[in-house]
C-alpha positions as a Python dict, from the first residue, in 0.01 Angstrom:
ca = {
    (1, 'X'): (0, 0, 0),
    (2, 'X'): (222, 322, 27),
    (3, 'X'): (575, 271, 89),
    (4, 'X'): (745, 384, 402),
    (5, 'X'): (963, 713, 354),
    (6, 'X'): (1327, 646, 413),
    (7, 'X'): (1449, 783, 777),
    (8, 'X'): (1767, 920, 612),
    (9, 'X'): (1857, 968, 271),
    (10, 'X'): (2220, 801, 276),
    (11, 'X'): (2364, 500, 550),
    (12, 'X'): (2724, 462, 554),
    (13, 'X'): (2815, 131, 659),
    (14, 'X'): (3190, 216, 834),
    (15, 'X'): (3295, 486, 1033),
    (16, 'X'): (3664, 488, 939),
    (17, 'X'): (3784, 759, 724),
    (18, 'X'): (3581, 722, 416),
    (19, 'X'): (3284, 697, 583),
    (20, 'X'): (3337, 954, 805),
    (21, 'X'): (3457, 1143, 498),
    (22, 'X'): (3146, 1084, 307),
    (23, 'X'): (2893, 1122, 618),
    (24, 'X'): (3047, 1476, 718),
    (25, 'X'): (3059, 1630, 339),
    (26, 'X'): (2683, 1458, 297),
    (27, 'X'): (2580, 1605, 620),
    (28, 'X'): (2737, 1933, 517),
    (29, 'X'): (2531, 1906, 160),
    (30, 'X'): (2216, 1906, 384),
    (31, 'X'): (2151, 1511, 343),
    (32, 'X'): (2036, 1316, 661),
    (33, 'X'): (2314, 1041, 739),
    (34, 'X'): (2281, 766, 938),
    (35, 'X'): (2654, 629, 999),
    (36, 'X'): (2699, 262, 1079),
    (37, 'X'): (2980, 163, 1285),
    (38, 'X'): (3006, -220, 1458),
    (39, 'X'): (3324, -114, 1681),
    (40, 'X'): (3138, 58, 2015),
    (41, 'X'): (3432, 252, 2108),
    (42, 'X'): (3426, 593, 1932),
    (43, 'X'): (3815, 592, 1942),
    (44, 'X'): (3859, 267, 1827),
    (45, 'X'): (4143, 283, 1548),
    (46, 'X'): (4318, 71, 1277),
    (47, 'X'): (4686, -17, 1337),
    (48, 'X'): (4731, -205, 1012),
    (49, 'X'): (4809, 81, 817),
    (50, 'X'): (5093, 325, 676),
    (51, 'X'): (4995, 640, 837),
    (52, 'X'): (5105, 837, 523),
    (53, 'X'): (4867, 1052, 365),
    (54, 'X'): (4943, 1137, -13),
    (55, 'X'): (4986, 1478, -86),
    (56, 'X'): (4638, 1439, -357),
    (57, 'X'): (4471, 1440, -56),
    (58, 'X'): (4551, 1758, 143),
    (59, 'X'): (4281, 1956, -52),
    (60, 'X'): (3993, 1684, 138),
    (61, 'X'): (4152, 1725, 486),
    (62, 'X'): (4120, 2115, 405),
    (63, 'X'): (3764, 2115, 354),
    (64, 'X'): (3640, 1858, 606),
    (65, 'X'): (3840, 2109, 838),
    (66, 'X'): (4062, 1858, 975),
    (67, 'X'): (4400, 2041, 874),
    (68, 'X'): (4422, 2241, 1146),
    (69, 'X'): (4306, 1969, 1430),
    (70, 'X'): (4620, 1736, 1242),
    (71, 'X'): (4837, 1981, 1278),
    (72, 'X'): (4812, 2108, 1618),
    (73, 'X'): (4780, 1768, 1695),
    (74, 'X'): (5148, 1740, 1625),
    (75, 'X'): (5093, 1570, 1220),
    (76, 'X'): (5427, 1568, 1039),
    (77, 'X'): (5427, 1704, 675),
    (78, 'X'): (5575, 1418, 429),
    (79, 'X'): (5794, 1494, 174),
    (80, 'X'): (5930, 1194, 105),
    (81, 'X'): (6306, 1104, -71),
    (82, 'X'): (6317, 771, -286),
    (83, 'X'): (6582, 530, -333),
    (84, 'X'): (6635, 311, -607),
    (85, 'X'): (6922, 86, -769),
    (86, 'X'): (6914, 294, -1042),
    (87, 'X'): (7154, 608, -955),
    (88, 'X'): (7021, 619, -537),
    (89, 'X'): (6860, 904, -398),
    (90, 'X'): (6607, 1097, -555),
    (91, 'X'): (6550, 1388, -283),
    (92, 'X'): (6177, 1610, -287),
    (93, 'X'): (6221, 1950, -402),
    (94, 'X'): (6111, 2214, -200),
    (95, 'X'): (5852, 2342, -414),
    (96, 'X'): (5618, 2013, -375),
    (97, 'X'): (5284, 1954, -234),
    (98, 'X'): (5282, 1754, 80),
    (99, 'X'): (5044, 1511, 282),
    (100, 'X'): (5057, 1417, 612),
    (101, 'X'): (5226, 1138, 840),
    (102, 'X'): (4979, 1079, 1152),
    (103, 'X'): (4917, 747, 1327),
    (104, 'X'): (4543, 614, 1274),
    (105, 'X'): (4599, 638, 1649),
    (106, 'X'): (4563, 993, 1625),
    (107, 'X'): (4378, 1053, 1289),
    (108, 'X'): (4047, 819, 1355),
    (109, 'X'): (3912, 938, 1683),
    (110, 'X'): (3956, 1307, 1553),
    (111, 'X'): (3784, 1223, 1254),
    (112, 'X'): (3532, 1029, 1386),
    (113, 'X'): (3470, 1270, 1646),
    (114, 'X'): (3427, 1560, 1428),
    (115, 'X'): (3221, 1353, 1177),
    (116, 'X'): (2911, 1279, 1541),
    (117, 'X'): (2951, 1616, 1568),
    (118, 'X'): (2831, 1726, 1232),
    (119, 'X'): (2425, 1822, 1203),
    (120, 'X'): (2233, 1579, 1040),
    (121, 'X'): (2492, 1267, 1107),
    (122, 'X'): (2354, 1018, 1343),
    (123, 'X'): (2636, 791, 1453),
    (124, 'X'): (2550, 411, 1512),
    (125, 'X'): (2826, 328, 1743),
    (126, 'X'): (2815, -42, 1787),
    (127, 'X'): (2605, -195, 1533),
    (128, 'X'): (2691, -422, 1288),
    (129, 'X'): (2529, -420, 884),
    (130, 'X'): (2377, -787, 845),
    (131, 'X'): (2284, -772, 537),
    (132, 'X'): (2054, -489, 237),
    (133, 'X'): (1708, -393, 218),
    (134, 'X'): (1506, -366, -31),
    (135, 'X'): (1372, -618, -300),
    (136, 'X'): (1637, -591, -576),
    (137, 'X'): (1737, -230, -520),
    (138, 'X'): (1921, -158, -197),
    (139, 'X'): (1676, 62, 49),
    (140, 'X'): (1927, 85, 348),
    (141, 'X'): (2071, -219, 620),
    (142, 'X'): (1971, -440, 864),
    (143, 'X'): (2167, -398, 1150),
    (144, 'X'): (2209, -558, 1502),
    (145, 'X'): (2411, -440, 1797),
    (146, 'X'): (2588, -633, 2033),
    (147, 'X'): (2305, -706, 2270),
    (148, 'X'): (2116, -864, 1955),
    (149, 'X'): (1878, -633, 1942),
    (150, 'X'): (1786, -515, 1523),
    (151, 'X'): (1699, -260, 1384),
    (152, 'X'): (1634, -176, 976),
    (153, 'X'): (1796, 200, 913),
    (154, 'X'): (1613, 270, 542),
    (155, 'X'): (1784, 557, 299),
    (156, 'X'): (1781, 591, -53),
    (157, 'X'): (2140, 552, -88),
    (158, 'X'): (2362, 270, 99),
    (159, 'X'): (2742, 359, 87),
    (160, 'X'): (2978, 83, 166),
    (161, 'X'): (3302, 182, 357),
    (162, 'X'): (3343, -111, 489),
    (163, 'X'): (3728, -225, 299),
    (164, 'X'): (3848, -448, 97),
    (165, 'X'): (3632, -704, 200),
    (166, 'X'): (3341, -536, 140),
    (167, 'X'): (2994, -763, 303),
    (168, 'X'): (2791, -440, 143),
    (169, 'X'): (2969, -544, -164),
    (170, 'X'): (2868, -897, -135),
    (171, 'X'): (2533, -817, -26),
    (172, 'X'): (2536, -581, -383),
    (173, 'X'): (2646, -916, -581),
    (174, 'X'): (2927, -658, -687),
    (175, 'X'): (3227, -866, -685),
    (176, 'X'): (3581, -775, -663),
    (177, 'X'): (3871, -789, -935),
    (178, 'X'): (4203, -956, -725),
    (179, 'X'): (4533, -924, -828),
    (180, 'X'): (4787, -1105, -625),
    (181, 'X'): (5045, -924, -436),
    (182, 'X'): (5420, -1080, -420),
    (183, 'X'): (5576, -908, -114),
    (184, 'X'): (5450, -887, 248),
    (185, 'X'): (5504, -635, 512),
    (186, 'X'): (5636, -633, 904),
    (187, 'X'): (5661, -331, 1064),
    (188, 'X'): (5716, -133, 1413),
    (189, 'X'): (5706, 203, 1560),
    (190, 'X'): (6013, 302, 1671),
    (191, 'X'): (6075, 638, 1912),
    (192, 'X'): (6433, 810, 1866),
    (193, 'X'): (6531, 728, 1466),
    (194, 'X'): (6713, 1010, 1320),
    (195, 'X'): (6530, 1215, 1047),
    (196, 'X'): (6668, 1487, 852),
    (197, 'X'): (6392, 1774, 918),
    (198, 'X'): (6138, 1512, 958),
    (199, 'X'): (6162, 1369, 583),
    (200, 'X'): (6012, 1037, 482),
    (201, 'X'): (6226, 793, 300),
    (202, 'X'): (6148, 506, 110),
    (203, 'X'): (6364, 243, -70),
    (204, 'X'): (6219, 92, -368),
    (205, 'X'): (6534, -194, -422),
    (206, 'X'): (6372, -438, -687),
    (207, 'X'): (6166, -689, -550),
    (208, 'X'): (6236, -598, -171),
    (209, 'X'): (6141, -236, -27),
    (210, 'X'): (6125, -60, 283),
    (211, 'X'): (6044, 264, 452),
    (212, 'X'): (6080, 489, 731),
    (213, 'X'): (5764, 764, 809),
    (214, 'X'): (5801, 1012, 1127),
    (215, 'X'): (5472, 1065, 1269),
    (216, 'X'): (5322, 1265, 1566),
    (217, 'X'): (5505, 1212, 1931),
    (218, 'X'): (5816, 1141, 1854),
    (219, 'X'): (5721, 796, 1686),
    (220, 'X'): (5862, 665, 1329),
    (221, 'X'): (5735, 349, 1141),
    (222, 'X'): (6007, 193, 976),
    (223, 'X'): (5865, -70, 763),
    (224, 'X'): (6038, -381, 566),
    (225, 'X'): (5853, -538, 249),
    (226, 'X'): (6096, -861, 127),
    (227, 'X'): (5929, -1047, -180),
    (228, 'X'): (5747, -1352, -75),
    (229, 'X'): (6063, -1542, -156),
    (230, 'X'): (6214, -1438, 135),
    (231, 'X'): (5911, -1518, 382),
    (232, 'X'): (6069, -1851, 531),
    (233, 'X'): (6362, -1611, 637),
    (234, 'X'): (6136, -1389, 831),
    (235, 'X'): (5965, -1704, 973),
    (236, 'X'): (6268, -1883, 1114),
    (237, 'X'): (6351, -1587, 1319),
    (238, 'X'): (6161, -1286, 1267),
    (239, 'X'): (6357, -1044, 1515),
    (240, 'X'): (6695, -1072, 1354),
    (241, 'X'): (6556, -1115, 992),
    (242, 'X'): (6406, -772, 1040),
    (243, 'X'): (6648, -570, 1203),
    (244, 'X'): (6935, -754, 959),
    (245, 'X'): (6716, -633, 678),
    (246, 'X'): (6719, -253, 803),
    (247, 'X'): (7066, -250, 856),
    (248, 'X'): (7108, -394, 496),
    (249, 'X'): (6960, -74, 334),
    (250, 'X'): (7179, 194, 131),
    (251, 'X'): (7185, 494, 418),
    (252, 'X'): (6988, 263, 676),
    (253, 'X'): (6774, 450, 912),
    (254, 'X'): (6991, 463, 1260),
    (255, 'X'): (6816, 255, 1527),
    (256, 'X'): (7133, 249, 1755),
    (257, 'X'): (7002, 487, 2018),
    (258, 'X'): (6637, 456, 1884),
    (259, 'X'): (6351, 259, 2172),
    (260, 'X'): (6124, 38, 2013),
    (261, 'X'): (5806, 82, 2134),
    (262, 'X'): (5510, -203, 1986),
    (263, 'X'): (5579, -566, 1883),
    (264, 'X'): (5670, -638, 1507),
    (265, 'X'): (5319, -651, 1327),
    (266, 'X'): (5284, -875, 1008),
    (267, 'X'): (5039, -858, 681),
    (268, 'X'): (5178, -1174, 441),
    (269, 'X'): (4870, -1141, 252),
    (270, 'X'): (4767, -841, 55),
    (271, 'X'): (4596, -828, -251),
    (272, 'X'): (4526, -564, -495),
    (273, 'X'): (4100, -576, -498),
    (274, 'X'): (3925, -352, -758),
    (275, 'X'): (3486, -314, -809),
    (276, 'X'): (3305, -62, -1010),
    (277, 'X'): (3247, 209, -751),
    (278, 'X'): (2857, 186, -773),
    (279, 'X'): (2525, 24, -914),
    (280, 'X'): (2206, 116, -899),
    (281, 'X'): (2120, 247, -501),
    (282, 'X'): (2509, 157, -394),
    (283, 'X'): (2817, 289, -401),
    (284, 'X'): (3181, 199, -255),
    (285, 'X'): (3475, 401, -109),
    (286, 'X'): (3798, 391, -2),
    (287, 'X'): (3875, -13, 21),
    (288, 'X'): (3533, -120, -58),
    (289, 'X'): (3625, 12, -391),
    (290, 'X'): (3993, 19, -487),
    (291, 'X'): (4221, -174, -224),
    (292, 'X'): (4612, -138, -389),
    (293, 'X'): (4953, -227, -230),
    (294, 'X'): (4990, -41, 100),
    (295, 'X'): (5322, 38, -4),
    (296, 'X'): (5264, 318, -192),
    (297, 'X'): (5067, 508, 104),
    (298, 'X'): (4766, 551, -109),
    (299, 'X'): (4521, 380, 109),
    (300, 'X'): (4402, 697, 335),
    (301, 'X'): (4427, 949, 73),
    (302, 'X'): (4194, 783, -126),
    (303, 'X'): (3929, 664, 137),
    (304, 'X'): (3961, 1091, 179),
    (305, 'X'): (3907, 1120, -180),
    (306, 'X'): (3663, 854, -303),
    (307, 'X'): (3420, 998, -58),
    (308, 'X'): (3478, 1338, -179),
    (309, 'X'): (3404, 1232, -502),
    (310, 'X'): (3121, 1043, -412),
    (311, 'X'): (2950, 1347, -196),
    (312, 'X'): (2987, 1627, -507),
    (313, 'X'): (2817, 1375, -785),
    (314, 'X'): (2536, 1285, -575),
    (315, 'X'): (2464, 1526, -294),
    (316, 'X'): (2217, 1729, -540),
    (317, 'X'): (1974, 1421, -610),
    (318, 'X'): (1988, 1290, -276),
    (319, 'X'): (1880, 1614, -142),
    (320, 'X'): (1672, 1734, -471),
    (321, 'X'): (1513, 1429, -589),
    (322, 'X'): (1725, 1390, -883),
    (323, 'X'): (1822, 1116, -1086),
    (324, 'X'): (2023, 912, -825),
    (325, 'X'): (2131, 629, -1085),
    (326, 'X'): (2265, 842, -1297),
    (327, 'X'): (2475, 1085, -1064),
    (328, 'X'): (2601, 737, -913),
    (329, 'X'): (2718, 635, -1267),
    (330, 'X'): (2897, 953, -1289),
    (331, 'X'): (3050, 916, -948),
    (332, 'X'): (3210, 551, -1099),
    (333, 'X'): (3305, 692, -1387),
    (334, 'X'): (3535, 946, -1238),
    (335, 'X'): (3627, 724, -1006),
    (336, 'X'): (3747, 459, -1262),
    (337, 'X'): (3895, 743, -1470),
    (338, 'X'): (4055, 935, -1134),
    (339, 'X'): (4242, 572, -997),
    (340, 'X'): (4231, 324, -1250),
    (341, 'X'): (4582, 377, -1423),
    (342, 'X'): (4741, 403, -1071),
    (343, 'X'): (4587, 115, -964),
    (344, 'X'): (4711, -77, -1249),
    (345, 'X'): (4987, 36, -1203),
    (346, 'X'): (5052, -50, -849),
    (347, 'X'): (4947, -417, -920),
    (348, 'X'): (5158, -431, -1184),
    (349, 'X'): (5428, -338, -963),
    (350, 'X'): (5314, -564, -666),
    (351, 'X'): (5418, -842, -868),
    (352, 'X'): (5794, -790, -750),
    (353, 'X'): (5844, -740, -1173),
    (354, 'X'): (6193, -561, -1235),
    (355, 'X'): (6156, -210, -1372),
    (356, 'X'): (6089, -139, -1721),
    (357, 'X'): (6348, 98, -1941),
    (358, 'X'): (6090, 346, -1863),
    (359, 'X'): (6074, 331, -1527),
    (360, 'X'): (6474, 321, -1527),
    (361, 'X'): (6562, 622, -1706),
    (362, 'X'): (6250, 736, -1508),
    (363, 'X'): (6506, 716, -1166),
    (364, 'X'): (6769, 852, -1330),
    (365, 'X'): (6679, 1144, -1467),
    (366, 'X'): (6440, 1204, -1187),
    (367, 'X'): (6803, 1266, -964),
    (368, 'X'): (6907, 1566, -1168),
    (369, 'X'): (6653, 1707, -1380),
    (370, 'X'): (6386, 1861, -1240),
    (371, 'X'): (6113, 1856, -1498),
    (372, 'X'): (6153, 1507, -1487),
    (373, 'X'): (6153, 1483, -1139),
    (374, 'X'): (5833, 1707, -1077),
    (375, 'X'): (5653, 1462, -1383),
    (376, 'X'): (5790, 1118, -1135),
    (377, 'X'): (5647, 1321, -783),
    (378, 'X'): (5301, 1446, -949),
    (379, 'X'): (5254, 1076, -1044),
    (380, 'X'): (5384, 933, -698),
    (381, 'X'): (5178, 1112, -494),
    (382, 'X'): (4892, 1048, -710),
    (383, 'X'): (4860, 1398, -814),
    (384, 'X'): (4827, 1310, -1221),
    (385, 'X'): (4747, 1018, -1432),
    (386, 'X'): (5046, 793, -1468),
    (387, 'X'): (4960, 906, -1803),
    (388, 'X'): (5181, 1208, -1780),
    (389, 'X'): (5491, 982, -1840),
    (390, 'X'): (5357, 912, -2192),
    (391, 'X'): (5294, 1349, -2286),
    (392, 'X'): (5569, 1450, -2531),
    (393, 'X'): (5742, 1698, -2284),
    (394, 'X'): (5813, 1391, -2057),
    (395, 'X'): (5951, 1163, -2308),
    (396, 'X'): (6166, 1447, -2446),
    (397, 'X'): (6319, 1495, -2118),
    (398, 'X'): (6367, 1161, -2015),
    (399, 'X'): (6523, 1144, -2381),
    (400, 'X'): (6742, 1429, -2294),
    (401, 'X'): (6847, 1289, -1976),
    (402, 'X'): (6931, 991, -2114),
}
């Protein structure tokens, strides 16, 4: 009996933005993409989120052509100044790459929008992935919308975008590493807070941390992050713990004249989640296949460029008939060599540890020396490896500094 040809040659099971990501460059490759969604609304968006985009990302925006839709959507270019205990302010140079700040408010619809518009993406607004095809070997989803009516969508490649709590991943038996997280987040968006030419700041105070991101229309997120000592404060009386908290920080961000404008939103619970990025007919992006601390903003910039990644090792045997397996075991490969030091890194850090003498003379000399300082941004907005603090030139200086 002859097999049924797949309908498409790649389902994406999420249309935030790493499946959108990965279903527009696909589409753009010349694959056929069907694009799984379970939310109906095409501007449904995520509020649970920091709405920074690293800088390591800009080049993706470029080329899926959303730069220009950001920015005269009103997206606010991050540079971003750090506090720590460890001499205060270390303030971005004017010579360094930047991201964006835009609320998922904003950045989803476009994205999503863009993404249905793109030949050869069918978008599947509505239906929610129960579960793989295929007898050993993903061939695409079942799916079922919210009438309960199914459907089976069949493609030689099944790409799950679906977070940190991956079902595709499940489904794949392809388990996630967890590594606990010691702080938790509350946050608001606040219209009227005072930014000096629309910088970002963040304060990094050993365990606690906090920051405050301008985004589009006027709106800032100022965000808290105690360490999950400090979580029966926030529970006795959330209101004043926060604001007492913000008005704690070295240079606090001014909310005198500022107009609150959502309720305080919680996570107490995030966890750093890690997978190999593929197996045989599957492969994972954004959240589905690295999930670190929020704090560090690197959540959309590497849904944007997991996907990338994903698209340029296996768009030629998807469309060719190549060797699928193999360009998906290149596509984790990079992946685990492209975020695995940051990402152990970040959990490390998520533990609420105090810093290392590295890290300290790492603040310092970051303050006044610019070598030093370019070596701490290219690492912070995941740029390089964290690697680069270990090449002789960057020891030397941070010797020098000393």
């Amino acid at each position: 009996m002859t097999a049924t040809a797949p309908e498409f040659d790649v389902v994406v099971v999420g249309a935030s933005i790493a499946g959108c990501t990965a279903a527009r460059l696909f589409a753009q490759r010349g694959a056929r993409v069907a694009l799984v969604e379970r939310r109906p609304d095409i501007d449904a968006f995520k509020t649970v989120c920091t709405h920074f985009i690293q800088p390591s990302a800009t080049p993706t925006i470029e080329r899926l052509g959303l730069a220009g839709a950001l920015e005269a959507r009103g997206a606010v270019r991050n540079p971003i100044d750090f506090w720590s205990p460890y001499g205060g302010w270390i303030r971005h140079r004017q010579d360094t790459p930047q991201g964006y700040n835009v609320t998922r408010r904003t950045l989803d619809p476009l994205l999503r929008r863009m993404t249905a518009e793109t030949p050869g993406v069918e978008l599947l607004m509505g239906w929610t992935a129960t579960g793989l095809l295929g007898n050993g070997r993903p061939a695409g989803i079942a799916a079922e919308d919210t009438q309960r009516a199914r459907r089976e969508v069949r493609a030689r490649l099944v790409v799950g975008a679906d977070g940190r709590d991956s079902r595709v991943a499940r489904w794949a038996r392809t388990p996630g590493r967890v590594r606990p997280h010691n702080r938790f987040f509350y946050w608001a968006y606040w219209r009227g807070v005072p930014s000096e030419g629309d910088h970002s700041r963040m304060w990094f105070m050993e365990p606690d941390c906090a920051y405050a991101f301008p985004n589009e229309d006027g709106l800032s997120v100022v965000l808290v992050a105690p360490h999950r000592d400090r979580l029966p404060e926030f529970r006795a009386d959330l209101e004043r713990a926060y604001l007492a908290y913000i008005a704690a920080l070295p240079d606090a961000p001014d909310l005198s004249d500022a107009t609150r404008e959502s309720k305080l939103i919680g996570k107490l619970d995030t966890p750093n989640v890690s997978r190999p990025a593929a197996r045989p007919g599957v492969a994972f992006v954004g959240d589905a296949a690295i999930a670190s601390d929020p704090l560090w903003g690197v959540g959309c910039g590497w849904a944007l460029q997991s996907a990338e990644w994903l698209v340029d090792e296996t768009a030629v045997a998807l469309t060719a008939g190549d060797d699928l397996d193999a360009a998906l075991e290149a596509y984790r490969r990079a992946h685990r060599r492209r975020l695995g030091l940051h990402h152990f890194l970040i959990s490390d850090i998520a533990r609420g540890r105090p810093a290392n003498p590295l890290e300290r003379a790492l603040y310092r000399s970051a303050i006044t020396n610019d070598d030093v300082f370019h070596a701490f941004e290219a690492i912070g907005s995941r740029r390089r490896s964290p690697a680069l603090l270990f090449a002789p030139r960057t020891l030397w200086q941070l010797a020098r500094a000393a």
